[in-house]
C-alpha positions as CSV (number, residue, x, y, z in Angstrom):
1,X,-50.0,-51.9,-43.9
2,X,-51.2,-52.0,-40.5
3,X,-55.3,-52.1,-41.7
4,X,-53.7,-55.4,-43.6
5,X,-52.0,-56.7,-41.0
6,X,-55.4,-56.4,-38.7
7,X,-57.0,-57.7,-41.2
8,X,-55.0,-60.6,-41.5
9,X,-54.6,-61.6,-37.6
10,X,-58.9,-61.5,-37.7
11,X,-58.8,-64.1,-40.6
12,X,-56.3,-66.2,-39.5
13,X,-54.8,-65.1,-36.2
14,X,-52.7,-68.6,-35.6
15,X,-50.7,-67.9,-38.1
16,X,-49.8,-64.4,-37.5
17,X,-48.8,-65.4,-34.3
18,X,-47.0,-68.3,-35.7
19,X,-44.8,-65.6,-37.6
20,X,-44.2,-63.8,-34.6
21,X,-42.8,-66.6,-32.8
22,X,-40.8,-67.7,-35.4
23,X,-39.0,-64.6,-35.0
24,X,-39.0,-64.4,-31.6
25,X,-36.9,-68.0,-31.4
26,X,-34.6,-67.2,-33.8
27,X,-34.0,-63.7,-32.3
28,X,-32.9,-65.1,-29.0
29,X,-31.4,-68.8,-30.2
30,X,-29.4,-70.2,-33.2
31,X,-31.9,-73.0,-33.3
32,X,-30.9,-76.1,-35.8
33,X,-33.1,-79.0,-36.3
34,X,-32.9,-82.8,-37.5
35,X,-35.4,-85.0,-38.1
36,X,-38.9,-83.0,-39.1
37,X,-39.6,-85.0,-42.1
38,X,-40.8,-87.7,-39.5
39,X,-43.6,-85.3,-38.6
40,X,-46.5,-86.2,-40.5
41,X,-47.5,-83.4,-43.6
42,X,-51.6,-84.5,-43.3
43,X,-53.3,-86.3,-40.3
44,X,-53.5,-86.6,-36.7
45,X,-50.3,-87.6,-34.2
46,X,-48.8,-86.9,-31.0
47,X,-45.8,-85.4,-30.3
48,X,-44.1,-85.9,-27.1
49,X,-40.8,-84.1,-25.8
50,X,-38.6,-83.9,-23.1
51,X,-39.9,-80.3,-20.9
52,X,-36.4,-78.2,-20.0
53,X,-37.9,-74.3,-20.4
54,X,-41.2,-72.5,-19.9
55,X,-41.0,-71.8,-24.0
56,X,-40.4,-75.4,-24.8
57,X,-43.9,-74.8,-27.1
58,X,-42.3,-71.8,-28.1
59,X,-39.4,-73.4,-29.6
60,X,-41.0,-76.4,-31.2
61,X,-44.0,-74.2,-33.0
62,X,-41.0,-72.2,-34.6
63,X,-39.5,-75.0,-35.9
64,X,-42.3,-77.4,-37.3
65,X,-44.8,-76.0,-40.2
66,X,-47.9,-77.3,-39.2
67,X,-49.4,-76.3,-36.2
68,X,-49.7,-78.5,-32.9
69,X,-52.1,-77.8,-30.5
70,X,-49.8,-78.0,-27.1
71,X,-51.5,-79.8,-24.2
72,X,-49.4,-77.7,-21.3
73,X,-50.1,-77.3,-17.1
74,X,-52.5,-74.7,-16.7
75,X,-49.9,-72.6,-14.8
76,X,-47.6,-72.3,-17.8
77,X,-50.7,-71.6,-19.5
78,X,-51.6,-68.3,-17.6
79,X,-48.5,-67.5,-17.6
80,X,-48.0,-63.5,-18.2
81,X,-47.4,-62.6,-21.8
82,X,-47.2,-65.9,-23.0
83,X,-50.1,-66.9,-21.9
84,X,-52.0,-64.6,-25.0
85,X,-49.5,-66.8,-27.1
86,X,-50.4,-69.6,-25.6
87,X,-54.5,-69.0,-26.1
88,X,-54.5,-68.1,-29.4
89,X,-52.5,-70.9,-30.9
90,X,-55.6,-72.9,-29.4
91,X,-53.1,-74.3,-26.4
92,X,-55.1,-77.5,-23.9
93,X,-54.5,-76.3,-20.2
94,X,-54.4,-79.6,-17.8
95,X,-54.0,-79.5,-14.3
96,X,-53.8,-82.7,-11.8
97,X,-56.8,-84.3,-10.8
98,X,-56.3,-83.7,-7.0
99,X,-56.4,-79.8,-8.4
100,X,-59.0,-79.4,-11.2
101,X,-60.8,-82.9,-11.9
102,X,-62.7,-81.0,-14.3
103,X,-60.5,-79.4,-16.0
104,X,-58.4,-82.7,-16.6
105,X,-61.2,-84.7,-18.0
106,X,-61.5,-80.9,-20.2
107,X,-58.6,-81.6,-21.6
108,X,-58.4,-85.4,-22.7
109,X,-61.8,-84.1,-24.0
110,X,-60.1,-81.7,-26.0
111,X,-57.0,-83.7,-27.7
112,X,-59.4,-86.2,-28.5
113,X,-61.6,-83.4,-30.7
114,X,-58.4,-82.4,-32.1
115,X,-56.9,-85.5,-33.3
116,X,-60.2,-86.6,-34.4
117,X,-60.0,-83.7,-36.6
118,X,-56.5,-84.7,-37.9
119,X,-54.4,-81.8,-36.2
120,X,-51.0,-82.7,-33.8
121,X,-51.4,-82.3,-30.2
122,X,-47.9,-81.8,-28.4
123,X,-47.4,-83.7,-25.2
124,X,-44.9,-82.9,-22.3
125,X,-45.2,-86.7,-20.7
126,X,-42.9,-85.6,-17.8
127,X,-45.9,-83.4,-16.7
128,X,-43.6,-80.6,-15.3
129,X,-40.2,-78.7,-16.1
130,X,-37.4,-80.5,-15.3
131,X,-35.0,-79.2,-11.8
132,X,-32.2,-80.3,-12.7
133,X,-32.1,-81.1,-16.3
134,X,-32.8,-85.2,-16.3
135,X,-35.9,-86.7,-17.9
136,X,-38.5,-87.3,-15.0
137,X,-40.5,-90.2,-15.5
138,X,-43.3,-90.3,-17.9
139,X,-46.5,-89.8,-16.6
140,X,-49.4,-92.3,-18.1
141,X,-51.4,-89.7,-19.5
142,X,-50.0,-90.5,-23.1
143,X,-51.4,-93.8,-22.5
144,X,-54.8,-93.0,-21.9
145,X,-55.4,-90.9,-25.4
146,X,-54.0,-93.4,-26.9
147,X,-56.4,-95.6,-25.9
148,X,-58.8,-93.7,-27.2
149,X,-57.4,-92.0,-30.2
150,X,-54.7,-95.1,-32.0
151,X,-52.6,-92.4,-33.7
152,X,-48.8,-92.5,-34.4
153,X,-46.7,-90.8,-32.1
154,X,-43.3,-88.6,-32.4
155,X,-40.9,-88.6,-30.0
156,X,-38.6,-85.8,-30.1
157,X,-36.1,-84.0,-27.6
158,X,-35.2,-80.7,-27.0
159,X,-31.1,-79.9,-26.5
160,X,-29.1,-77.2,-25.2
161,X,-32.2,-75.3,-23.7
162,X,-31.3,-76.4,-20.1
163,X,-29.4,-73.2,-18.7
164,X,-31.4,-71.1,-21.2
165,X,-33.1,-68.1,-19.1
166,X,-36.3,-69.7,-19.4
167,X,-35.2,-73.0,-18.0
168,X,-34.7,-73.8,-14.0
169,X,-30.7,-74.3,-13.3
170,X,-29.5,-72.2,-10.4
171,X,-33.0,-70.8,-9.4
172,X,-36.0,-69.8,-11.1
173,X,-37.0,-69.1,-14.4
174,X,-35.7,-65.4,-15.3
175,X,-34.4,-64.8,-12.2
176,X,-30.9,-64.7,-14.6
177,X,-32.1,-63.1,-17.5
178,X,-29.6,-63.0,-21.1
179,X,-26.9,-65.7,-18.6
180,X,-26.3,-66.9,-21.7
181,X,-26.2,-64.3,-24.2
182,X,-28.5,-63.8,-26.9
183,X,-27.8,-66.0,-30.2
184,X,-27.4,-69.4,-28.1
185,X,-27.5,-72.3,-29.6
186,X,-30.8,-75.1,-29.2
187,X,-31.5,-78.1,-31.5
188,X,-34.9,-79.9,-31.6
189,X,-34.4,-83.6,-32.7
190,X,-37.2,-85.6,-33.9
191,X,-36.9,-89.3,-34.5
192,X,-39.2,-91.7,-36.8
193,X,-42.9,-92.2,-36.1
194,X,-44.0,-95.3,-34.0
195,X,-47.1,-97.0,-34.2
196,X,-49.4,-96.9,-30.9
197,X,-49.8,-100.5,-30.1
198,X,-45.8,-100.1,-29.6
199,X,-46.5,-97.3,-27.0
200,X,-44.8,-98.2,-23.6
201,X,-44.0,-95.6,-21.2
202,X,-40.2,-96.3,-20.4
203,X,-39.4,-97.5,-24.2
204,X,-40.8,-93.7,-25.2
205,X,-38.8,-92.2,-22.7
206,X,-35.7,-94.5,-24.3
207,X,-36.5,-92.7,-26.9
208,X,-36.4,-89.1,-26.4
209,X,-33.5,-89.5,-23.8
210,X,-31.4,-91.1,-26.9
211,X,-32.8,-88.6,-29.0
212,X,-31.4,-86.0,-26.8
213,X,-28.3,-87.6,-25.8
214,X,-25.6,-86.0,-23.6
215,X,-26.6,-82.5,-24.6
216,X,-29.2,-80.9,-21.9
């Protein structure tokens, strides 16, 4: 079994690792979902979501069946232990322009070679975790690949993760670990495709904030 199981993660690691997420998740939350027939079966889109936790990826990989190639801040990224995650599910680290020009222009680079190629790339327009559980403004990032890649895009929302471990109330992430007990429950809500000449910064962020509603 274990000669298999190697044998398996060298053909197709992602998927593996997939599997063990999947576990993971539903191993630490009771996580429900609505909406992922919106999310395309074939073909390129963007997926956008409100960013509560440092597993937000985490959570939304467990719950959708085709894989999304996350475009995430290159600090998550290197993250310890998750960052291994986070590399072999073919993550896009990003960082600021003032920080890493390079790396920036790397990564529009990068979701454009990936949508070309009819895969989803996951987008955190907020550009950071939230502090206090509100929906920071969305940063015009989303606006610039769609300039260049017209694709549809997915809003969805993330609810009940804000006061998870792995989110920011009442101090750092972790520094509270199990607060909530294991078996919490999280729902990811996903709402209907919209085409990307309707794209406007505050109407998407209309949209996930409905999509999330009262429930951080």
């Amino acid at each position: 079994n274990a000669a298999v199981a190697v044998y398996i993660y060298r053909l197709v690691p992602e998927f593996l690792l997939r599997f063990i997420v999947w576990m993971l998740i539903h191993t630490v939350y009771r996580l429900r979902t609505r909406g992922l027939e919106h999310i395309p079966e074939d073909g390129p889109a963007v997926l956008v979501c409100n960013h509560v936790s440092f597993v937000d990826a985490l959570v939304i990989s467990a719950a959708c069946r085709r894989p999304i190639r996350f475009v995430m801040d290159h600090r998550i990224f290197r993250w310890p232990v998750l960052s291994f995650v986070f590399r072999h599910s073919r993550a896009i680290p990003i960082a600021p322009a003032k920080e890493d020009a390079a790396m920036m222009e790397a990564a529009f680079a990068e979701v454009s070679s990936a949508l070309a190629a009819g895969e989803l790339v996951g987008l955190f327009p907020e550009g950071r975790i939230t502090f206090d559980g509100e929906i920071s403004p969305f940063r015009p990032g989303i606006t610039r690949i769609l300039d260049a890649n017209p694709v549809p895009v997915v809003p969805m929302a993330l609810r009940g993760m804000w006061g998870s471990m792995f989110s920011r109330k009442d101090g750092p992430a972790l520094s509270r670990p199990l607060r909530r007990g294991l078996f919490s429950r999280i729902e990811l809500a996903v709402g209907p495709a919209l085409p990307p000449e309707r794209i406007c910064l505050p109407g998407l962020q209309l949209q996930v904030a409905e999509l999330r509603g009262d429930w951080k």
